[in-house]
N, C-alpha and C positions, 0 to 999 in steps of 0.2 A: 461397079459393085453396088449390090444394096444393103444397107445395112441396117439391124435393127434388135433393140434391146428388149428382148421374151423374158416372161414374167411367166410363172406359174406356181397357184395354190395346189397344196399337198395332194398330192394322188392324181392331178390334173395332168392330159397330156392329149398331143397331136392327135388325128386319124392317119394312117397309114399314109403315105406319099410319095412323090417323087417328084426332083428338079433337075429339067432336062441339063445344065450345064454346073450339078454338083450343089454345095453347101458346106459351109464350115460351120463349127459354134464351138464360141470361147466360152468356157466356162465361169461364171462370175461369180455366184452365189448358192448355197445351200448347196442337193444333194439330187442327183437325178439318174435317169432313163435311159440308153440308148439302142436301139432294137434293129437292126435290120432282118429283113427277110430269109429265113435261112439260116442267123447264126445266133450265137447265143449273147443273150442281155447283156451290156454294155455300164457298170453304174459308172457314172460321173461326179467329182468331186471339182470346189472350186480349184479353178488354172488347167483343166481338163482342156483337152485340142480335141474334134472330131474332124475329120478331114472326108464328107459325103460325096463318092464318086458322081457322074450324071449320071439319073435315070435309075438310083439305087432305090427300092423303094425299102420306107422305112420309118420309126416315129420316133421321139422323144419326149420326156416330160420329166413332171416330179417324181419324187423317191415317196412311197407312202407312208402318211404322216410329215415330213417334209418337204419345205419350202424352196424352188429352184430358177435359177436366173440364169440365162447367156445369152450373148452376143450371136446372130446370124448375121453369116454374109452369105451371100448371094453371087458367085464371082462370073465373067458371059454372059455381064448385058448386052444388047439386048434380049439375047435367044433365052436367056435360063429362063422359062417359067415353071411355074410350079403346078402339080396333077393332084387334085386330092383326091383319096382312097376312102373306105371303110372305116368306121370307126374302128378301133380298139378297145374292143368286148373286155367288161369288168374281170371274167372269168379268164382270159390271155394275160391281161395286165397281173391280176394278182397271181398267175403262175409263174410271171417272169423272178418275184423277190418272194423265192422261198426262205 
């Protein structure tokens, strides 16, 4: 697995993505994001589990105005790598937290 501890300033998030062999994120700090394609926004709070199928495309980040932390892992080394996608347009982002 790989593992690694994501930082993000308020309103800050991913481009769209996908990892071929899935992704988790532990929820650590502050207040955030979770979006996949298709369904509807996702907020996270600390001690929040996300459990990313392979291959789901998708993003995460901060909650606007605040501050957000978690844990990825990465589980299917070596195969899992990661696609990046498109950015996520100011205009999608600020439609998700009406």
């Amino acid at each position: 697995s790989s593992i690694a501890n994501v930082t993000f300033e308020p309103n800050a998030r991913t481009n769209w993505h996908k990892h071929s062999g899935g992704q988790i994120l532990l929820v650590t700090a502050g207040k955030g994001l979770y979006k996949e394609e298709g369904k509807p926004v996702r907020v996270l709070e600390t001690g929040d589990v996300v459990q990313i199928p392979p291959n789901t495309k998708h993003w995460h980040g901060a909650y606007p105005k605040k501050q957000f932390a978690h844990i990825s892992i990465e589980p299917n080394l070596p195969d899992n790598t990661t696609e990046w996608l498109e950015p996520v347009s100011d205009e999608e982002y600020e439609s998700e937290v009406k």
